[in-house]
C-alpha positions in Angstrom: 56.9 17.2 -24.4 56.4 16.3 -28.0 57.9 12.8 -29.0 60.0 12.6 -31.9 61.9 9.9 -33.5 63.9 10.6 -36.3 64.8 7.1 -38.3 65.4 7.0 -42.0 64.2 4.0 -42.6 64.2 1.9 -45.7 60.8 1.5 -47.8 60.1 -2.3 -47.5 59.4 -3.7 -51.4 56.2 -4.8 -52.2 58.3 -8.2 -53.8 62.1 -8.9 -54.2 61.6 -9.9 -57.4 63.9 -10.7 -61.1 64.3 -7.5 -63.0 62.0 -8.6 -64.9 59.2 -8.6 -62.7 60.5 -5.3 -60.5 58.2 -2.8 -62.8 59.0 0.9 -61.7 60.4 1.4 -58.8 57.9 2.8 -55.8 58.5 3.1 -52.0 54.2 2.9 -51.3 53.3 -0.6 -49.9 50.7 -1.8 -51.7 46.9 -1.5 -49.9 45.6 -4.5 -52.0 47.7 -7.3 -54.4 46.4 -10.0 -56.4 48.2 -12.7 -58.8 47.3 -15.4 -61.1 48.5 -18.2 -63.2 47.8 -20.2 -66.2 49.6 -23.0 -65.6 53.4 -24.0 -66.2 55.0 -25.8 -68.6 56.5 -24.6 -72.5 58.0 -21.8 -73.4 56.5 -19.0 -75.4 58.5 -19.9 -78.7 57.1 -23.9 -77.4 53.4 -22.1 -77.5 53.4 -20.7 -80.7 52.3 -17.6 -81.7 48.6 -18.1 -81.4 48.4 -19.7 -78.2 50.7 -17.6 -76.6 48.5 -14.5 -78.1 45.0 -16.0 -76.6 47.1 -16.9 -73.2 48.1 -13.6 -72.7 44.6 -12.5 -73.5 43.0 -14.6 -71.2 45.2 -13.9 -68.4 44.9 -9.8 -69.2 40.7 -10.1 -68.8 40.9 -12.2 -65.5 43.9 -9.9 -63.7 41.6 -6.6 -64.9 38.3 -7.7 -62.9 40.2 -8.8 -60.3 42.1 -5.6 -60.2 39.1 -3.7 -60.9 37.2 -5.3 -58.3 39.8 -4.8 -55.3 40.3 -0.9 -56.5 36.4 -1.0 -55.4 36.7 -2.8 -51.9 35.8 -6.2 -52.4 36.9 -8.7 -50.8 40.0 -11.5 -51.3 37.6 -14.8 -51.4 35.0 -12.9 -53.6 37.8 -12.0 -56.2 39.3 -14.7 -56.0 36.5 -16.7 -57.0 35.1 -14.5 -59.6 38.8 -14.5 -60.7 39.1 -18.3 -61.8 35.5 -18.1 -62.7 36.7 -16.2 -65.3 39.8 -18.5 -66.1 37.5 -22.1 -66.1 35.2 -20.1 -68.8 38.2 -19.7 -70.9 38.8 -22.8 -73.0 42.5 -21.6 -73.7 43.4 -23.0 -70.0 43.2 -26.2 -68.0 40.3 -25.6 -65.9 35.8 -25.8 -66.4 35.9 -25.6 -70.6 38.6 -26.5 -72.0 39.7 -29.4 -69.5 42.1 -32.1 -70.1 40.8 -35.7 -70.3 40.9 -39.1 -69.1 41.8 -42.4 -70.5 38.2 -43.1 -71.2 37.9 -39.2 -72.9 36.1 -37.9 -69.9 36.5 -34.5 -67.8 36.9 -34.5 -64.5 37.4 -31.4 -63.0 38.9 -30.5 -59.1 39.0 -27.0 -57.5 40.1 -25.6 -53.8 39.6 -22.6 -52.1 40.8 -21.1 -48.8 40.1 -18.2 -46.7 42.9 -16.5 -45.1 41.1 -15.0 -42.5 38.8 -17.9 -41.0 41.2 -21.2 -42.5 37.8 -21.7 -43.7 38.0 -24.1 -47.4 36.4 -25.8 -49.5 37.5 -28.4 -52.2 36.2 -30.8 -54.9 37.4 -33.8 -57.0 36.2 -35.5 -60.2 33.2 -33.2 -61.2 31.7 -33.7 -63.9 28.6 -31.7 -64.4 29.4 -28.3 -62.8 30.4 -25.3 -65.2 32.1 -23.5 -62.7 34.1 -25.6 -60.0 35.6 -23.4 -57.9 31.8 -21.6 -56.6 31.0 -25.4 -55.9 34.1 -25.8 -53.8 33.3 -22.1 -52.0 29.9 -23.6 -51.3 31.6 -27.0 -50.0 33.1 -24.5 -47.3 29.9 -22.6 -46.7 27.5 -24.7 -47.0 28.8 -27.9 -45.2 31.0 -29.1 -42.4 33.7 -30.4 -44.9 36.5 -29.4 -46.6 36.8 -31.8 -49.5 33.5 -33.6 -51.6 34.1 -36.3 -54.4 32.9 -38.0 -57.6 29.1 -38.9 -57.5 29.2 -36.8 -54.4 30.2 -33.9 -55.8 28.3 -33.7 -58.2 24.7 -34.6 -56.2 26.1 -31.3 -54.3 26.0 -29.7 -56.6 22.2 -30.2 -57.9 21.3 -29.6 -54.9 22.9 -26.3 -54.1 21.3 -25.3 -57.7 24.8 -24.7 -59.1 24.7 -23.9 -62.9 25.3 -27.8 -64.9 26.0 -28.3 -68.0 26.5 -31.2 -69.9 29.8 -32.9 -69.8 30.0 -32.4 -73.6 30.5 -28.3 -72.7 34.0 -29.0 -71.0 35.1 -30.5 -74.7 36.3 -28.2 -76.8 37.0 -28.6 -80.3 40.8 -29.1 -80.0 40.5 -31.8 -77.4 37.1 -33.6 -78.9 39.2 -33.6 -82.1 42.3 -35.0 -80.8 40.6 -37.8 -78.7 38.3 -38.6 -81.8 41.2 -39.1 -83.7 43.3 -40.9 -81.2 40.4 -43.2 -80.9 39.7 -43.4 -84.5 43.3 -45.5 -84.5 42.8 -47.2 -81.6 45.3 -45.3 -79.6 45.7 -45.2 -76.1 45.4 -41.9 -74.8 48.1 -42.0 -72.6 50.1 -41.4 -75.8 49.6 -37.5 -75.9 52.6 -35.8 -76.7 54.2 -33.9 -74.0 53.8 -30.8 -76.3 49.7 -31.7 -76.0 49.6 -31.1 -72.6 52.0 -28.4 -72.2 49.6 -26.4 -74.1 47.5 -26.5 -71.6 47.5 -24.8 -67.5 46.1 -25.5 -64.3 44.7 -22.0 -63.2 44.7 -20.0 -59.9 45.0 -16.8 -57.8 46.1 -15.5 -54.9 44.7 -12.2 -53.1 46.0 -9.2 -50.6 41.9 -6.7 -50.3 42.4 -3.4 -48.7 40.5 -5.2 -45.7 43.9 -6.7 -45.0 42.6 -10.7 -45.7 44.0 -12.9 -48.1 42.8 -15.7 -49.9 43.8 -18.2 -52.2 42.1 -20.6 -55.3 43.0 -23.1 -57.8 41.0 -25.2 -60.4 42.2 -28.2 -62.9 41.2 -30.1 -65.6 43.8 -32.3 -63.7 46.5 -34.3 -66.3 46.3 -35.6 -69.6 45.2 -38.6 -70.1 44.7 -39.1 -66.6 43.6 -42.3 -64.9 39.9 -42.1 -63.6 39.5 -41.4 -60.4 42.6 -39.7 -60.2 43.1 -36.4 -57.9 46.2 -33.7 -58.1 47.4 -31.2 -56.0 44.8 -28.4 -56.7 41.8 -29.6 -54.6 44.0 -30.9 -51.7 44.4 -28.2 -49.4 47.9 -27.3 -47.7 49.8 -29.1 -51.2 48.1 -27.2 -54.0 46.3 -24.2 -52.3 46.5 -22.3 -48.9 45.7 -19.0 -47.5 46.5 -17.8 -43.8 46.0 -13.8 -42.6 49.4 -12.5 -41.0 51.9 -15.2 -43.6 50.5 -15.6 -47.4 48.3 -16.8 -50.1 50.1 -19.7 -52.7 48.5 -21.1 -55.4 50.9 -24.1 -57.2 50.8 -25.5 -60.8 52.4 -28.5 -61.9 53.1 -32.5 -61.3 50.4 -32.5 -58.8 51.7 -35.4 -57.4 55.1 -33.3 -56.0 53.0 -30.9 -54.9 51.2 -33.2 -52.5 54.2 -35.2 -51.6 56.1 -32.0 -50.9 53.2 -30.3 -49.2 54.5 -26.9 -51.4 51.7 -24.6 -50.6 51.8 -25.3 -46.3 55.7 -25.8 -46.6 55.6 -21.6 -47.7 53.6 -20.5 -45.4 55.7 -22.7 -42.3 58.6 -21.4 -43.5 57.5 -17.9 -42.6 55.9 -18.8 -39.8 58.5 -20.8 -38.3 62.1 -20.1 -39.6 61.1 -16.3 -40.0 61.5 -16.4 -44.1 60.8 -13.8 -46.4 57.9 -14.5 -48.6 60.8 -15.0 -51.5 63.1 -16.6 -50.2 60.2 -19.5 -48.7 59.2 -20.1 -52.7 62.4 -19.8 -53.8 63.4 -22.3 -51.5 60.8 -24.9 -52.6 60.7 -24.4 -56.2 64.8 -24.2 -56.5 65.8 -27.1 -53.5 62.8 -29.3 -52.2 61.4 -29.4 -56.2 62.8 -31.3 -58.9 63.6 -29.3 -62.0 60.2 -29.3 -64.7 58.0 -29.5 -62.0 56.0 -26.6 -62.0 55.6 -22.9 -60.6 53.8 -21.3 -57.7 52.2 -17.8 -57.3 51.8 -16.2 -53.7 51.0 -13.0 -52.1 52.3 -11.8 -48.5 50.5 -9.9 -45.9 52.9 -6.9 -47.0 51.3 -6.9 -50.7 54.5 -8.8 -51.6 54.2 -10.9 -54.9 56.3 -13.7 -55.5 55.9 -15.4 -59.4 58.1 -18.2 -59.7 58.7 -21.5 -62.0 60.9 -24.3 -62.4 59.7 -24.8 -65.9 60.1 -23.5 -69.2 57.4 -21.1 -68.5 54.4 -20.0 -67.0 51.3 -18.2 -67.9 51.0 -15.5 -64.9 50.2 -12.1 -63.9 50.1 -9.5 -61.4 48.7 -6.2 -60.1 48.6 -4.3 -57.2 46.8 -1.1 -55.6 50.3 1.0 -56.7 50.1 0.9 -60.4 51.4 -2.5 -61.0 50.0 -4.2 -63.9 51.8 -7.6 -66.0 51.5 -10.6 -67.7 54.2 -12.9 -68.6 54.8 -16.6 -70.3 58.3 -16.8 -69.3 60.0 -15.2 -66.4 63.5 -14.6 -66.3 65.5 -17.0 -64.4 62.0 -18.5 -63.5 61.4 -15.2 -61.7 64.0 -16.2 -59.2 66.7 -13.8 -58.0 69.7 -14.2 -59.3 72.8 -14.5 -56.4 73.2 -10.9 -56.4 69.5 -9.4 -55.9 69.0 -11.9 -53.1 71.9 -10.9 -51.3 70.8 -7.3 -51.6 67.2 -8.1 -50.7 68.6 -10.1 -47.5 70.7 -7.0 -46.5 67.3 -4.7 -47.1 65.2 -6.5 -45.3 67.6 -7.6 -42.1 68.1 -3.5 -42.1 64.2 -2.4 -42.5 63.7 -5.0 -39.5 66.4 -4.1 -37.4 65.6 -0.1 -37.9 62.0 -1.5 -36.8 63.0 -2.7 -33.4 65.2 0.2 -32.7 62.3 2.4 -33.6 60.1 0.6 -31.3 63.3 0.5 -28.3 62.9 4.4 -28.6 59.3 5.3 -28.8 59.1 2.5 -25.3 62.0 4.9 -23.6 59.5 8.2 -24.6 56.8 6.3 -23.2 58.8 6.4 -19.7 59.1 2.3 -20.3 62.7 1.6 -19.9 61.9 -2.5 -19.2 60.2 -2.8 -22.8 63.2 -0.7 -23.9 65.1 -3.5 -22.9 63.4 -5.9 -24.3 65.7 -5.7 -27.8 68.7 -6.4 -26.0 70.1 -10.2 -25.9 68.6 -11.7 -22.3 71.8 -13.1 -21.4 74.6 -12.6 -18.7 76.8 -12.4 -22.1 75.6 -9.3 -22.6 78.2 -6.4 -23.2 77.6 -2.7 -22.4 79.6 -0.2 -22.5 78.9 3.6 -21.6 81.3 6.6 -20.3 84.2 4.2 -20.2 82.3 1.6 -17.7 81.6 -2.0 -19.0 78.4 -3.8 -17.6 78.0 -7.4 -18.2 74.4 -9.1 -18.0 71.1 -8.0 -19.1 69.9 -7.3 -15.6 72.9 -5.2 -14.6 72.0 -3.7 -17.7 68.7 -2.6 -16.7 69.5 -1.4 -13.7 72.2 0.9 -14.6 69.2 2.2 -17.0 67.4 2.5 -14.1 69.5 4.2 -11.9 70.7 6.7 -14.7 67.4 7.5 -15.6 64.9 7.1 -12.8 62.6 9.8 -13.7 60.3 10.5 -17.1 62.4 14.1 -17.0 66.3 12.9 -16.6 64.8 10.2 -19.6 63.6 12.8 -22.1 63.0 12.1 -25.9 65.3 9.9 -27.2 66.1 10.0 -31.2 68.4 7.8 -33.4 69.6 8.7 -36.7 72.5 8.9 -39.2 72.3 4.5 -39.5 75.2 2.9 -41.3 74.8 -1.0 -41.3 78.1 -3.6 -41.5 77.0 -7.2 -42.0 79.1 -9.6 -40.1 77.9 -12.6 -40.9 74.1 -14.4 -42.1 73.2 -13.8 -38.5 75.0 -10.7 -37.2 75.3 -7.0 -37.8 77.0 -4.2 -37.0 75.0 -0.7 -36.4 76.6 2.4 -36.1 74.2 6.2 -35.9 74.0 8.9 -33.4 71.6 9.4 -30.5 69.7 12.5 -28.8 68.4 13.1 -25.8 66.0 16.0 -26.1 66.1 17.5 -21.9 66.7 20.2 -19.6 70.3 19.3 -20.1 70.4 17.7 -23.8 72.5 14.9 -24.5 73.4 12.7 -27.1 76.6 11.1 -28.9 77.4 7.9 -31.2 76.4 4.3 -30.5 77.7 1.3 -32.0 75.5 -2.1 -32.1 76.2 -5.6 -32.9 73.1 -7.6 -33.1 72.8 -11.3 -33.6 69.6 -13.2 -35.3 68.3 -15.2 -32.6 65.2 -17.7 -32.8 63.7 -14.7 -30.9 64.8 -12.2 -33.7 67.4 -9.6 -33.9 69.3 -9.0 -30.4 71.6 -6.5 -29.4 74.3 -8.7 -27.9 77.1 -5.7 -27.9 76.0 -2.1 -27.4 79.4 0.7 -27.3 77.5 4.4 -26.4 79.7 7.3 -26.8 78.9 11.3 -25.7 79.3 14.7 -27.9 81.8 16.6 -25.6 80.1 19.1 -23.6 80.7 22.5 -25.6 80.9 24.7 -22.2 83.7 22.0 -20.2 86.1 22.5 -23.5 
């Protein structure tokens, strides 16, 4: 007998995002996904013109060859890489040319980078001679049995995996050689840079879904202005400024690299999924709105799903993001900080609790046409608080449950096909739902009726705690 299960189930977004960032509206889940960043800090109108004009720039040419490349199969920690390689070259950002300086008017520069599928990474801190930092912090996790190289360190490393120096004069571009120069010139320390100096400027990083189902994540600074020597942010310090693991996400942080690593931001995303069963969204949102000070900075991140999560705390951010459905932007500012506002994260609670739910219940049927009636149990709360009620008889218990399944049904042909459809969902509470629809029994006698369910969010998942079954009077007994 052919199964069939008839559910109309809701299209889970590729991101729940501000309407800003929703884009046209598409039910396809996204088969690769990739984000970046610029860094956080001033506003577009605090940018100017001209620097906003070369941001966006910059940020278009990086998200098309990495967009380009996924379309063509390659893989998450090859894009990701080329990706920022194309970011550090870019003397517009905070990262390779272009780099912020220390007190003594010196680059250092610090990159990490992390494999989703292997937790392989690869970091390093304080270079000073390597054009492109984040292919020397790939080769850390390659080539040796560490995660993290520094300094002197580094940079011997480097020479010796014949990565492409330069000298340290090449990280200097004319708007920073001319602003130390002149700071120097008078005499002044250099920890007197405006605010505005360095808001100007943006860690860089990006975060990546490939149509081989991995993701990966990388990030890569110049560090802060006018930065002690020596000193070490957020980006090269895996878990804070940088993570990646297959079946959660990919985050990529920006900011006071100091919160980052005090807060653990990047790991704390990803454990929040893990752990307390959060959306991708509501993890970051979480962070960036409650565990984060205000003017902190933002955080990019990419879910298994395809889902793409841009958020800030700041004025704004230099981001963008793509995707295998169409999806194509850049932004300097997001609206609300690309948070949802109280409204679109209700609604995006509700869609999600109801794509999940109709997921079980999908699942609870195909086990009963498989002739499994123990795994079909499986969605019902394991507890002698159970409630069922059937034909005007109420069992109590999850095992007298089973067996009155049992001894209704003890055969593949008095079981049938089951189908559910014709869902209408009630929320009850954060944790509970009601469930009402119609089910089928496809047989030699056909049956079927209405069913209402109340299921509770247990640390399990969704349970049915409460399950009401009602049948169709039988046309030939009226």
């Amino acid at each position: 007998m052919k199964i069939r299960v008839l559910y109309f189930l809701l299209a889970v977004a590729p991101a729940f995002q501000a309407p800003l960032l929703r884009g046209e509206e598409t039910n396809m889940q996204p088969t690769w996904a990739i984000a970046i960043h610029g860094g956080a800090g001033s506003s577009p109108e605090q940018l100017g013109e001209e620097s906003s004009r070369l941001r966006s720039a910059g940020l278009t040419k990086a998200l098309q060859a990495g967009r380009d490349q996924l379309a063509q199969g390659a893989t998450a920690i090859d894009t990701v890489e080329s990706v920022i390689r194309i970011l550090e070259d870019d003397p517009v950002f905070n990262a390779g040319r272009g780099a912020v300086l220390t007190e003594d008017g010196k680059a250092e520069l610090d990159a990490s980078i992390m494999d989703g599928n292997t937790l392989g990474c690869g970091a390093v801190a304080g270079v000073t001679k390597t054009k492109n930092p984040i292919s020397l912090a790939r080769l850390v996790m390659t080539q040796t049995k560490h995660v993290l190289l520094v300094g002197p360190g580094a940079d011997e490393f480097s020479e010796d995996q014949q990565v492409p120096q330069v000298d340290p004069s090449y990280f200097l571009t004319d708007q920073s050689h001319n602003r130390v120069a002149d700071l120097v010139s008078h005499a002044a320390p250099l920890r007197n840079l405006s605010q505005e100096d360095e808001a100007h400027l943006g860690t860089v990083g990006c975060v990546v879904l490939d149509s081989h189902g991995n993701l990966a994540a990388g990030t890569s600074t110049g560090g802060t202005t006018n930065k002690l020597p020596g000193r070490v942010g957020d980006s090269p310090i895996v878990g804070a400024g940088t993570y990646a693991a297959n079946g959660l996400c990919a985050v990529s942080g920006t900011g006071v690299g100091e919160e980052y690593i005090r807060n653990a931001v990047a790991y704390d995303i990803a454990a929040q999924m893990k752990y307390a069963d959060r959306n991708l969204e509501s993890a970051v949102t979480d962070v960036m709105f409650q565990k984060l000070d205000s003017e902190i900075g933002g955080v990019i991140a990419v879910s298994q799903t395809g889902e793409i999560v841009l958020q800030h705390n700041t004025p704004g951010m230099s981001c963008g993001a793509a995707d295998s459905t169409g999806r194509f932007e850049i932004h300097l500012q997001l609206e609300n900080g690309g948070a949802p506002n109280e409204q679109d994260a209700t609604e995006s609670a509700q869609h999600l609790d109801e794509a999940e739910i109709q997921t079980l219940l999908q699942q609870q049927a195909n086990d009963w046409n498989a002739g499994d009636i123990e795994s079909f149990m499986t969605v019902y709360w394991k507890s002698d608080q159970l409630t069922f009620s059937s034909s005007g008889d109420i069992t109590r218990g999850y095992e007298a449950t089973l067996k009155r399944y049992q001894s209704r049904y003890p055969t593949a042909e008095a079981m049938g096909t089951l189908t559910f459809e014709d869902f209408e969902f009630f929320r009850l509470g954060e944790d509970a739902m009601q469930v009402l629809g119609v089910w089928k029994l496809e047989r030699q006698e056909p049956l079927g009726g209405r069913f209402t369910l109340v299921l509770r969010r247990l640390p399990e998942g969704w349970r049915i705690v409460h399950d009401h079954t009602s049948s169709f009077p039988d046309p030939e007994k009226q």
